[in-house]
matplotlib code that plots the C-alpha trace (Angstrom):
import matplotlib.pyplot as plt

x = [134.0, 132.1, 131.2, 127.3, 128.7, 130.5, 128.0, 125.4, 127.8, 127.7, 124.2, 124.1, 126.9, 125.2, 122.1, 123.7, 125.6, 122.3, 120.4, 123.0, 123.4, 119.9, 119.6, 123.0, 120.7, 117.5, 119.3, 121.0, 117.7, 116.1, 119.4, 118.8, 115.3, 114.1, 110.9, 110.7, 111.7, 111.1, 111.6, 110.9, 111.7, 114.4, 116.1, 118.2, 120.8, 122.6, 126.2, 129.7, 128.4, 124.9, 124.3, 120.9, 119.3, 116.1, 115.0, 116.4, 116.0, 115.2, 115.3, 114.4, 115.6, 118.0, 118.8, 120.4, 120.9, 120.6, 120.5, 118.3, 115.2, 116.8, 119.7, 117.2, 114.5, 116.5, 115.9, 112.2, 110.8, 107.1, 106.7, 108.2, 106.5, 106.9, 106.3, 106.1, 107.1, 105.6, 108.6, 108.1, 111.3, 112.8, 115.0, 116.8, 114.6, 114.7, 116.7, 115.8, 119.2, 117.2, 113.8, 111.9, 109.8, 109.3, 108.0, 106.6, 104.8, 103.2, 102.0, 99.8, 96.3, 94.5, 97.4, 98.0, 96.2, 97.7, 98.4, 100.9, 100.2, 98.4, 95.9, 96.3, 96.5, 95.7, 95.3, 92.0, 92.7, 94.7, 91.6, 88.8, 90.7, 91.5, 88.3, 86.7, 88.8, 87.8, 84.2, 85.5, 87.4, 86.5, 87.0, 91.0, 92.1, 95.2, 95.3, 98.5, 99.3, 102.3, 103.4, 102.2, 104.6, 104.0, 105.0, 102.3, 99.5, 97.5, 97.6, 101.1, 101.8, 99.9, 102.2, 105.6, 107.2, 104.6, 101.5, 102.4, 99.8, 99.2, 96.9, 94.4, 93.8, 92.7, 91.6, 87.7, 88.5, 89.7, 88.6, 88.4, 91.5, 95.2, 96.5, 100.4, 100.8, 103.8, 105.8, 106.6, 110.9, 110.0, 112.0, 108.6, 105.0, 102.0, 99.9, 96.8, 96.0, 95.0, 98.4, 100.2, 98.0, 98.9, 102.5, 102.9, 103.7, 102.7, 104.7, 106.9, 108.2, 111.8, 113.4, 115.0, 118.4, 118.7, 115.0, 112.1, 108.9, 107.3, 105.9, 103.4, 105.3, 102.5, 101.5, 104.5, 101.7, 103.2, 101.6, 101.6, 104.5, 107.2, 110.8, 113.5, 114.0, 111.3, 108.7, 109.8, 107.9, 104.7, 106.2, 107.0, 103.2, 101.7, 101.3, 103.7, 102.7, 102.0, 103.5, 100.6, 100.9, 104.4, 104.1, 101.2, 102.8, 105.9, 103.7, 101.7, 104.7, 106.7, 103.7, 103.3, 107.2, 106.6, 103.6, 106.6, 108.6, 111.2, 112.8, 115.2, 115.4, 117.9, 115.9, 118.2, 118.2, 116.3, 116.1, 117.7, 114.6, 112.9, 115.5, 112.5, 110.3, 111.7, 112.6, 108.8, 107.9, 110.3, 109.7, 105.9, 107.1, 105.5, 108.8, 108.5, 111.3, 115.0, 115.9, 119.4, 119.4, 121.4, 120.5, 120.5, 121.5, 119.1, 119.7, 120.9, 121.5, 119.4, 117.9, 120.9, 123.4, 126.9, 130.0, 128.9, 125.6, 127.6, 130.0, 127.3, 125.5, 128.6, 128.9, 125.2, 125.1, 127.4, 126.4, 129.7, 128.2, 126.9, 125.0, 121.9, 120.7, 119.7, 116.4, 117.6, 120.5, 122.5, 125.0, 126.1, 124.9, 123.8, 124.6, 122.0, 122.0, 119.9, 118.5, 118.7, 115.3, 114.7, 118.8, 119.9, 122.5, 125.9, 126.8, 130.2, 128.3, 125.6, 122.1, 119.6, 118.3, 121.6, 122.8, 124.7, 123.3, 125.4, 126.4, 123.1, 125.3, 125.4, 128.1, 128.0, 130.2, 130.9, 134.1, 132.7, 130.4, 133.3, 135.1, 132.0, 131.4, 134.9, 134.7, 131.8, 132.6, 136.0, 134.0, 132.1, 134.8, 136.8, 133.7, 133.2, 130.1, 129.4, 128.9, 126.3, 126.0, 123.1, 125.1, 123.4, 125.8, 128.7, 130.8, 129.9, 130.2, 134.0, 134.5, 132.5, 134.9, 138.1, 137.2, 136.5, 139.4, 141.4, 139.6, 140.2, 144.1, 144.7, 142.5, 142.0, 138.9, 135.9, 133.7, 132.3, 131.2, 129.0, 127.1, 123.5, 121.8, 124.8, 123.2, 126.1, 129.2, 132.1, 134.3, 136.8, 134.4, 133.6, 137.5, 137.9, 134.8, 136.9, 140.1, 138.7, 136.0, 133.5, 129.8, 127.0, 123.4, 120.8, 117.7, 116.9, 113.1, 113.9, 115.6, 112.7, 110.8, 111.8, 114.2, 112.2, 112.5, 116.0, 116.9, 115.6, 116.9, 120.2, 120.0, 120.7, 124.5, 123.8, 120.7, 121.7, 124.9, 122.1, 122.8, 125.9, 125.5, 127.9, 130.7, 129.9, 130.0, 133.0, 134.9, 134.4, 131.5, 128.9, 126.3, 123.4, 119.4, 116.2, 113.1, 113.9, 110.0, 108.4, 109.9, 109.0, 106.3, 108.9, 108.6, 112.3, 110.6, 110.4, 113.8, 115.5, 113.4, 114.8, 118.4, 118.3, 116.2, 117.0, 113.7, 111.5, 108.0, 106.0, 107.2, 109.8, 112.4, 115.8, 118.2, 121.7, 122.0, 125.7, 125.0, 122.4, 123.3, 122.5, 119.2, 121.9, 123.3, 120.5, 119.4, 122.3, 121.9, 118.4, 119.8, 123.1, 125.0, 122.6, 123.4, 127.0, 126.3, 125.2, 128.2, 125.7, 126.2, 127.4, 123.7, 121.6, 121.6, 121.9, 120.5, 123.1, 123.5, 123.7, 122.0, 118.8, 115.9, 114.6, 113.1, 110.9, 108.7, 107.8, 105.6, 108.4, 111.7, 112.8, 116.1, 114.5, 112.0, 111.8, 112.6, 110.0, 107.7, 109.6, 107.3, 104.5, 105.7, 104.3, 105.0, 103.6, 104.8, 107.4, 109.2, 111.1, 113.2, 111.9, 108.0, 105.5, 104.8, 102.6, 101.0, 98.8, 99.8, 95.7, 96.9, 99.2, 101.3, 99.6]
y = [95.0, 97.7, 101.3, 100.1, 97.2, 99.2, 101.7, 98.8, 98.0, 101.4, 101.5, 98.4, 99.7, 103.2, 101.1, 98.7, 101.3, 103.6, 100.3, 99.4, 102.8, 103.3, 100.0, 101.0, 104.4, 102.7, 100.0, 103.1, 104.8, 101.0, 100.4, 104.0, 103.6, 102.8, 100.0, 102.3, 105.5, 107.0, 110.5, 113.6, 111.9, 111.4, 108.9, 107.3, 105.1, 103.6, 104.0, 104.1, 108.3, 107.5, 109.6, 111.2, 111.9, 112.9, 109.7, 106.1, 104.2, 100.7, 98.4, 95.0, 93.7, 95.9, 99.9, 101.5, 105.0, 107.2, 111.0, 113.8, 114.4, 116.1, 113.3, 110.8, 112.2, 110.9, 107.2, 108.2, 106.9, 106.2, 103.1, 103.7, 103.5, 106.6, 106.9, 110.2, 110.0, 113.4, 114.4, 110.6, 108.7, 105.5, 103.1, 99.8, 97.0, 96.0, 93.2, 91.0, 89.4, 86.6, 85.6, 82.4, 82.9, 79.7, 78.8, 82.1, 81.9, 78.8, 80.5, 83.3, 82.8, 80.8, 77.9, 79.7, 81.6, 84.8, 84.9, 88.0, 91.8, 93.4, 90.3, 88.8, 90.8, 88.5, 84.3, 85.3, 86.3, 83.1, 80.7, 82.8, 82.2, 78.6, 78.4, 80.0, 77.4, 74.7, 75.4, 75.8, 72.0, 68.3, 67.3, 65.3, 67.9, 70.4, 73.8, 75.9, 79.4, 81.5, 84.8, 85.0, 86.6, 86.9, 90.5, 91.6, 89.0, 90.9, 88.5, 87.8, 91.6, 91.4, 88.6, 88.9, 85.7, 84.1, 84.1, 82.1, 80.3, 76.6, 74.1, 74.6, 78.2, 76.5, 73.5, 74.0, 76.0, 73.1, 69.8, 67.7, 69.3, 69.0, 72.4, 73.7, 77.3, 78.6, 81.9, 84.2, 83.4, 80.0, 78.5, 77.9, 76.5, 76.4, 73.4, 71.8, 68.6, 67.0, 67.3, 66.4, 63.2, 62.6, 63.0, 60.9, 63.5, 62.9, 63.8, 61.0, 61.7, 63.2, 66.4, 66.0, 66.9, 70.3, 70.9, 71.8, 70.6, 73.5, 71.5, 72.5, 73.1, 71.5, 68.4, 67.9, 67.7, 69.8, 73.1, 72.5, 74.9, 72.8, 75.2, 73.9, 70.6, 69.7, 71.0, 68.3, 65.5, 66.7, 68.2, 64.9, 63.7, 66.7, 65.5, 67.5, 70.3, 68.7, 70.1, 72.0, 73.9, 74.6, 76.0, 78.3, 79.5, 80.5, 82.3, 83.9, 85.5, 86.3, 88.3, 90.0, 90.5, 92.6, 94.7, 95.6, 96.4, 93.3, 92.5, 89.9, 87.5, 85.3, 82.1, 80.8, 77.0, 74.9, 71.5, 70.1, 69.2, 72.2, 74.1, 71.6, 73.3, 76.5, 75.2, 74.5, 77.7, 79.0, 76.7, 77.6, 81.3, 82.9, 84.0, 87.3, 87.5, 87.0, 83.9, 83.2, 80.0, 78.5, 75.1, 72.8, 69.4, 67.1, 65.5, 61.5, 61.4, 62.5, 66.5, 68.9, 69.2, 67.3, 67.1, 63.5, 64.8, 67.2, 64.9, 62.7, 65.1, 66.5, 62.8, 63.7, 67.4, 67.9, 71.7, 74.7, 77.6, 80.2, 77.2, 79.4, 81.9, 85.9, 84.4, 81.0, 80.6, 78.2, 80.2, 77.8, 76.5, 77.6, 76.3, 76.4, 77.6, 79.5, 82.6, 85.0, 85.3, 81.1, 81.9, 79.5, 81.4, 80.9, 84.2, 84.8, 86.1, 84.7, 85.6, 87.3, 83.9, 82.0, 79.9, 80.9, 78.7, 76.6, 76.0, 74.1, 71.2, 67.5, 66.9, 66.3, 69.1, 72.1, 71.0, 68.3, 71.0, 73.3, 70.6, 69.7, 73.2, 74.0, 71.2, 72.2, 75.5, 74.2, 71.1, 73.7, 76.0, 73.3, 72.5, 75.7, 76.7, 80.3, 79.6, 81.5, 80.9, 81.5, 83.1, 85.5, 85.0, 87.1, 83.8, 81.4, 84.8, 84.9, 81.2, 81.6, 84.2, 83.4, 79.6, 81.5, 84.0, 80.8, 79.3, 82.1, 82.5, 78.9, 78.6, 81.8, 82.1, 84.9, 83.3, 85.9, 84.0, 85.5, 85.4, 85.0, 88.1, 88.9, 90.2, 90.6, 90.5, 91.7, 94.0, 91.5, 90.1, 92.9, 93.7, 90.0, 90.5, 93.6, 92.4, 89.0, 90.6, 88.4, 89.8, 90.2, 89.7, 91.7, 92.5, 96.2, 95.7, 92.4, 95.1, 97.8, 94.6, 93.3, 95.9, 96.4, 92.9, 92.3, 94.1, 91.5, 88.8, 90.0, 93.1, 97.0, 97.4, 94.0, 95.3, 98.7, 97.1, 94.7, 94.9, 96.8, 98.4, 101.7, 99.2, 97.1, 99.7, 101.3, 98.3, 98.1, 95.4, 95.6, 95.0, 93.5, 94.0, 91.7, 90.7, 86.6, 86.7, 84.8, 85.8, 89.7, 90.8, 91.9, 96.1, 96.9, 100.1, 99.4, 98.1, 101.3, 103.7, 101.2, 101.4, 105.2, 106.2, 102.3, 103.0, 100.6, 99.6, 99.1, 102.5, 104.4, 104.4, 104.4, 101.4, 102.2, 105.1, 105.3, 102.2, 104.3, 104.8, 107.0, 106.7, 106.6, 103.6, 101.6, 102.0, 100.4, 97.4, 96.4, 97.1, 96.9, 95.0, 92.4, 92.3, 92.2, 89.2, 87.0, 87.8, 89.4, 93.3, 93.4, 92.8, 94.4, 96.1, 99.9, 102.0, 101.4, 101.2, 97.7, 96.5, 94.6, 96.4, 96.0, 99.1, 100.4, 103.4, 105.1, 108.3, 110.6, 110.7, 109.2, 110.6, 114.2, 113.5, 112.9, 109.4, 108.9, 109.1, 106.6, 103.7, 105.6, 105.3, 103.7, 101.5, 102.9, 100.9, 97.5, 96.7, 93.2, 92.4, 95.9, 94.7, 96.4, 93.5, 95.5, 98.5, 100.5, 104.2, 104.8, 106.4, 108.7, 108.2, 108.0]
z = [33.3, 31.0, 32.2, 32.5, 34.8, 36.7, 37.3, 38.3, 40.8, 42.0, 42.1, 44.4, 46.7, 47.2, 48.5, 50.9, 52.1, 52.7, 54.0, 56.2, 57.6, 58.2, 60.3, 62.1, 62.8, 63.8, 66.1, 67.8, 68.7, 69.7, 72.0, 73.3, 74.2, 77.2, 78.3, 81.2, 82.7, 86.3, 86.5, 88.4, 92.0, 94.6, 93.6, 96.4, 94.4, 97.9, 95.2, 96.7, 96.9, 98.1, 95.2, 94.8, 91.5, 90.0, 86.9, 85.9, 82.6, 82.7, 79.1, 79.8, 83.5, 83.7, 84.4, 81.8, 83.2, 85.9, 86.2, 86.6, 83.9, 81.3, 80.9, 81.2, 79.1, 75.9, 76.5, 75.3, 73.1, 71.4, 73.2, 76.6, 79.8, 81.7, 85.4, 86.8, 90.4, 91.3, 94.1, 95.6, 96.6, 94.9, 96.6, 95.4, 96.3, 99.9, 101.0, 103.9, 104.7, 106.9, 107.2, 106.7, 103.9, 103.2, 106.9, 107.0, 104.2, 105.9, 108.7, 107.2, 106.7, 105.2, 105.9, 109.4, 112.4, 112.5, 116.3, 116.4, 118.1, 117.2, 116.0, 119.5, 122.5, 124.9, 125.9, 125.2, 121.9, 121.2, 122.3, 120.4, 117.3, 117.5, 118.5, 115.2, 113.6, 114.6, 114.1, 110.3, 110.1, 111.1, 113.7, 114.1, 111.7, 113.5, 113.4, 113.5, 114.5, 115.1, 116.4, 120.2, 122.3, 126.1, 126.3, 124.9, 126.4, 128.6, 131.2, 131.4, 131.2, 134.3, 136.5, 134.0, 135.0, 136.9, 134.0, 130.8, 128.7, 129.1, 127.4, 129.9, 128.6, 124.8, 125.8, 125.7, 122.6, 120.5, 122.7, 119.4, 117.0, 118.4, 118.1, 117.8, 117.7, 117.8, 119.9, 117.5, 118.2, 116.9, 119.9, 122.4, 121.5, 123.2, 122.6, 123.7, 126.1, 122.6, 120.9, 123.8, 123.9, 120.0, 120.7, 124.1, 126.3, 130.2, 133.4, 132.7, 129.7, 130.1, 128.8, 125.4, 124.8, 123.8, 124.8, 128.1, 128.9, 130.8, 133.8, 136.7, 139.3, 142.2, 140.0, 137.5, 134.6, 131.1, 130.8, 126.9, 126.3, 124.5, 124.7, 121.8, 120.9, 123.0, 120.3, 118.0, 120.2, 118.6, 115.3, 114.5, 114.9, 112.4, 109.4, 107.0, 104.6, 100.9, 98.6, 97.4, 100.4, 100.5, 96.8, 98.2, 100.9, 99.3, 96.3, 99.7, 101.2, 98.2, 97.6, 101.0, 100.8, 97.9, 99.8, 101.5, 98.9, 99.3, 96.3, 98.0, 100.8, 101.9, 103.4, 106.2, 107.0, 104.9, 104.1, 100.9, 99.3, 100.1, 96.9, 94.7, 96.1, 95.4, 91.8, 91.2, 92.2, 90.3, 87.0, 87.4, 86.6, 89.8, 91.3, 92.2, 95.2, 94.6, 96.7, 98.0, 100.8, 103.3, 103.6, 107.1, 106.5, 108.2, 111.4, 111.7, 115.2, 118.1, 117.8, 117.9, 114.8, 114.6, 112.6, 111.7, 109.8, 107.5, 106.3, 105.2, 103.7, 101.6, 100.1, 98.5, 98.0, 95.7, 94.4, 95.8, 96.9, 94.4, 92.3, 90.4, 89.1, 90.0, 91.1, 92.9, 94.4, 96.8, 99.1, 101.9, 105.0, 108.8, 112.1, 114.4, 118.0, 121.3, 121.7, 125.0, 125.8, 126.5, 127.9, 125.5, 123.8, 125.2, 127.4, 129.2, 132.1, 133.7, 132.9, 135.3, 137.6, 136.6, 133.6, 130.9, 128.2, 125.7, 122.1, 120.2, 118.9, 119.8, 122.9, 126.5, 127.7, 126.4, 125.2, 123.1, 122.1, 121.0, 118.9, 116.9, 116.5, 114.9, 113.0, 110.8, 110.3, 108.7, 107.0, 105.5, 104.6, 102.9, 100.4, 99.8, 101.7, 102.9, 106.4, 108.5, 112.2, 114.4, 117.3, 119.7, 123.2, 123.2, 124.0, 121.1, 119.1, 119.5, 119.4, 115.6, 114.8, 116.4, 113.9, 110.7, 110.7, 111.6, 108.2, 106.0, 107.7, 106.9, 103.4, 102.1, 99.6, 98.9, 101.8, 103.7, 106.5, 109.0, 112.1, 111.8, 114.5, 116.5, 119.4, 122.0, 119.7, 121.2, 120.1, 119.7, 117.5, 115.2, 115.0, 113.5, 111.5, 109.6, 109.1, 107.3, 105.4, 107.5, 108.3, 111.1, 110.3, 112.6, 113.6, 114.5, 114.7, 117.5, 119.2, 119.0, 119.9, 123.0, 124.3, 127.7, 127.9, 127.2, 130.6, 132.6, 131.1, 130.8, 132.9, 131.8, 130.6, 128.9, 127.4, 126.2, 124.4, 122.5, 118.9, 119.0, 115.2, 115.7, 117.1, 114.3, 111.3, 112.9, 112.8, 109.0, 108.9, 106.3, 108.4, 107.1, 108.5, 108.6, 110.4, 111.2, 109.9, 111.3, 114.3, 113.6, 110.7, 108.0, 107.6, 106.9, 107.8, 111.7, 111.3, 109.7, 112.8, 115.0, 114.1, 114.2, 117.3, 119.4, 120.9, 123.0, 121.1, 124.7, 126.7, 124.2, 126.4, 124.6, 124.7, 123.6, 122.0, 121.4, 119.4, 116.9, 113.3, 110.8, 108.6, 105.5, 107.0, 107.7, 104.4, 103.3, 105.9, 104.0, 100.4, 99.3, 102.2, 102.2, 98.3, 99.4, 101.8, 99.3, 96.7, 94.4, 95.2, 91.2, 89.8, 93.0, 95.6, 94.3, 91.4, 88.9, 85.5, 84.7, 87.7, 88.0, 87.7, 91.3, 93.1, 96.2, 96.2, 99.3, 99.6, 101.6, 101.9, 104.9, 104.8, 106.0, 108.2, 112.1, 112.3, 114.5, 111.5, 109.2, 110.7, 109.1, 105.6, 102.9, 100.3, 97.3, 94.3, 93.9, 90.8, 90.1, 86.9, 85.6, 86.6, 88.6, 91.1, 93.7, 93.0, 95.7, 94.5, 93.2, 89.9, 91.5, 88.7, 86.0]

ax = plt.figure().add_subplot(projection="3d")
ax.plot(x, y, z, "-o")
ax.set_aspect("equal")
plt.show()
């Protein structure tokens, strides 16, 4: 090759190299810019440290750094958003670790009559707004409501015990619409003289298995309230949600989730063909709540679950847990059981009037019971499920534990079982719980709820020890916190003031308080423990780099002030997949 060819090469090697440098250069700033940064707040990470910083970077879904404003202030660039948080706090997005949503979605307006406190005070309440809905509808058409709860119903508050509602009180309210409206535990309903018609109820008609129909004690006649399995009689004669409806209701309380700032919720218990539901939803692109289920494998003989319906089930289901995505995802199955308040759940000692309740599964004795029980949790184990039992009796509560360390002792495999709310768990239970890495789901705003309540049910010592969560956490459990919406309206707010102060909603009066925690702690219950729970605390859960780009922002930090005022806080911002999916700061940071 001549001199001039040579030095046309050159020519061509001195301008790749200075193209090829230049896009090296230009990709390096575009990596290091950020879509988003947050900056000049406290920024409450929930790390291994429960670090505290000042700003985040967020490109894409995904956090890219976190640190205080000067660090941070070099991921921006000419098209990043930047959100000045003005001395507000951020957290991870919350994470309800159990409720309903899609039920609870169901039973907000317009689907749903809103019949929780502070809507309804009173029976009075309850009639007025059936009532206004049936003047709205024709006339066959039913009308459902949920949230009612006796301890706050004027009437009953008057004669506790004695005074319940009945179909009698709604009757003239609704004479030509059946009506189902249902307590706000979702284990009672209160229905009118029209649905009882629809479903065949009279004084004749016996008790289901597993279920009560509340009865006038002079005349025999059913009051309309349906405990248990008995509210199936006239569940099976509604005509069931279309799909239309279930789609809308799940959009509906995704969306009040994120008024919330809930980011993630684990939806315990659903049917199989409700995941399509889901995947619609989903496929429709108006997923704006990270969805982890447990699904309840329908029913082929009588009303209460058996080993029987499992096995059939696992012929046809043939998914492992952990099948999805970050936004949809299969994690096992729940067992079903009582609660202490209908003195369902299974207690060691008896409750306050007698009984001691049983397990919820299909048997005629309690050791029946106990096989079929064991035999599902190991069904389950074997095919890989995560298994989470609804356990509140301090009794069933071992027996769950004492059968899943025997699982993981036997088959050993990252399962993380757990017990769904945990009320009276031993501390037998909780020392199991730590030594197999298995885990206890609670409720701390049930507690702040009902805690008046609780004592005469179960009595004091019983009632103080409700929700044992120091025990818990000092026994190495990573606890994780919800609402069990619809059962209570899901602020993660009243759950984290509950948890620190174990205060009684109705009076104040403290239940417990050896059992408090710190504020710290409960903040990790709603966020990263719950992430933990459903085997996904490596993309959520904390403010990490790497992590999803999930947060909450609040207007004080509620790691400072009297935790009497933490219900008070409010939500000012939610961001999912590095989104703003609720916004009601007012331009506070702009």
């Amino acid at each position: 090759m001549n001199s001039k060819g040579l030095q046309t090469r050159g020519i061509y090697v001195l301008i790749a190299t200075i193209f090829f440098s230049l896009f090296g250069f230009v990709s390096l700033l575009y990596a290091e810019t950020a879509d988003l940064v947050i900056k000049n707040g406290k920024v409450i990470t929930v790390d291994e440290d429960f670090s505290i910083h000042q700003a985040i970077a967020v490109k894409g879904n995904k956090i890219v750094a976190v640190g205080s404003n000067e660090q941070i202030d070099k991921y921006i660039g000419r098209k990043t958003k930047v959100l000045d948080l003005k001395g507000k706090t951020l957290l991870p997005g919350i994470n309800d670790a159990h409720a309903h949503l899609s039920s609870w979605g169901l039973t907000r307006p317009p689907l749903s009559l809103d019949l929780g406190f502070p809507a309804v005070k009173s029976i009075a309440d309850i009639a007025t707004a059936i009532e206004k809905k049936a003047s709205q509808i024709k006339p066959g058409e039913w009308i459902q409501g949920r949230g009612w709860d006796e301890g706050y119903l004027e009437e009953c508050k008057m004669a506790p015990g004695v005074r319940r509602p009945t179909r009698w009180d709604i009757d003239k309210a609704s004479p030509l619409n059946p009506v189902f409206t249902t307590e706000y535990s979702g284990h009672a309903s209160l229905v009118n003289s029209k649905a009882l018609e629809l479903a065949g109820i009279t004084k004749d008609t016996p008790d289901p298995v597993g279920g009560i129909i509340v009865r006038d004690p002079k005349t025999g006649e059913p009051t309309g309230l349906l405990m248990e399995k008995a509210r199936a009689l006239v569940l099976k004669v509604i005509p069931p949600w279309t799909a239309v409806q279930q789609k809308q209701g799940i959009v509906t309380g995704m969306k009040e989730m994120n008024s919330l700032g809930i980011t993630s919720v684990t939806d315990p218990g659903i049917m199989p063909e409700y995941v399509g539901i889901y995947t619609d939803v989903y496929n429709d692109g108006k997923f704006t709540v990270r969805m982890n289920v447990l699904l309840y494998f329908p029913i082929i003989k009588g009303v209460t679950q058996g080993v029987d319906d499992w096995e059939a089930a696992f012929k046809y289901v043939q998914t492992r847990g952990g099948f999805g995505n970050e936004w949809l995802r299969i994690a096992g199955v729940k067992i079903h059981g009582g609660i202490p308040p209908l003195k369902t759940a299974w207690m060691y000692e008896p409750y306050v009037g007698g009984g001691v309740g049983s397990l919820v599964i299909r048997g005629e004795t309690d050791d029946e019971k106990v096989k079929q029980f064991k035999d599902m949790i190991l069904l389950a184990h074997k095919n890989r499920y995560q298994v989470g039992i609804h356990c509140c009796g301090d009794k069933e509560i071992d027996l769950a534990m004492e059968t899943f360390a025997k699982a993981m002792k036997e088959d050993p495999w990252d399962a993380r079982h757990y017990i769904i709310h945990s009320d009276f768990a031993t501390p037998k239970a909780c020392k199991l719980a730590g030594d197999y890495n298995l885990g206890m789901n609670v409720q701390s705003s049930i507690k702040w709820t009902i805690s008046d309540f609780m004592e005469t049910i179960v009595g004091k010592t019983r009632g103080d020890y409700m929700w044992p969560l120091r025990t818990m956490l000092d026994a190495g459990i990573r606890v994780t916190n919800s609402s069990d919406a619809a059962v209570t309206y899901p602020n993660w707010l009243f759950g984290v003031a509950g948890a620190v102060l174990r205060e009684s909603k109705a009076t104040g009066k403290v239940s417990g308080p050896e059992q408090r925690i710190t504020v710290a702690e409960a903040i990790r219950t709603y966020t990263i423990n719950g992430a933990y729970q459903d085997h996904q605390e490596d993309i959520k859960g904390s403010i990490e780099a790497g992590k999803l780009a999930d947060f909450c922002i609040i207007d004080r930090n509620i790691l400072s002030i009297d935790p009497h005022h933490i219900r008070n806080t409010k939500v000012l911002m939610t961001i999912v997949d590095g989104k703003i999916v609720y916004d009601a700061s007012k331009g506070l940071f702009e």
